[in-house]
C-alpha angles and dihedrals in degrees: 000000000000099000094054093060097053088065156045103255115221115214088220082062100058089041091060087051096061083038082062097043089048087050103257109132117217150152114267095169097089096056086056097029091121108032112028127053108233098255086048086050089054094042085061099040084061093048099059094042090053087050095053096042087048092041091048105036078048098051082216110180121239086264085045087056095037101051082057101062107043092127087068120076129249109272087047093064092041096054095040089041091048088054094039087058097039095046100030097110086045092054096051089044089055092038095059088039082061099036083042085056105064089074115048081200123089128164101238094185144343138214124182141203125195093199124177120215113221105185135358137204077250115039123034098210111028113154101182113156100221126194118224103201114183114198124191103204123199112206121158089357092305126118113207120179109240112196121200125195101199123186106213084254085062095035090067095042084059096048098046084049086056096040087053095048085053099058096044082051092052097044091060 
């Protein structure tokens, strides 16, 4: 990035850019007072928070990181690259509580029944294997049981739903 050329790039400045990304809220301007203008500060505040986001969702290795910035000198790589190492796991913590967030709803925990109906009201003879899946929900700190009758018709309907959210999950 071009803002990060013009400057001396203080590692405590790196480091309160993770501290933002991770949701702590605090003053740059200290660390580039004398030698950044405050929207510049904040161009490069963004930067670097769009750098560590794309370096850690990406899982990219230290050559991976480094063969993208070889237009930066030296004692820039090394800074970004020193903060990268030391708050990786914070950044991807911060990263799936955000990512957790969109949705307020979370499966706590699952139990499941492969039961077989033998006769109905209806039907004298009716032999349909049935699944009881019983769901404990968290949302807003509660946990509330969920239970699910599924036919084998609904039943794979639920798992190719599932298959499909995994591989968007994993795709991301």
């Amino acid at each position: 990035n071009q803002n990060l050329m013009a400057f001396v790039l203080p590692p405590s400045f790196c480091h309160r850019a993770v501290d933002e990304l991770c949701g702590s809220k605090s003053s740059c301007r200290s660390d580039t007072a004398d030698t950044l203008s405050l929207s510049e500060s904040l161009n490069v505040l963004d930067s670097l928070k769009a750098f560590y986001t794309l370096a850690v969702v990406n899982n990219y290795s230290d050559e991976e990181v480094l063969a993208g910035m070889t237009d930066l000198d030296h004692s820039h790589t090394k800074a970004l690259l020193n903060v990268l190492r030391s708050r990786k796991a914070e950044i991807h913590a911060a990263l799936l509580e955000k990512t957790n967030c969109i949705s307020s709803t979370s499966l706590q925990d699952f139990d499941w029944q492969l039961k077989l109906a033998l006769s109905s009201d209806n039907i004298s003879s009716l032999q349909t294997p049935l699944v009881s899946l019983n769901l404990n929900v968290k949302r807003n700190g509660h946990v509330t049981p969920v239970a699910i009758e599924m036919n084998r018709e609904e039943l794979n309907t639920l798992i190719s739903s599932l298959e499909a959210a995994n591989k968007v999950e994993n795709y991301y």
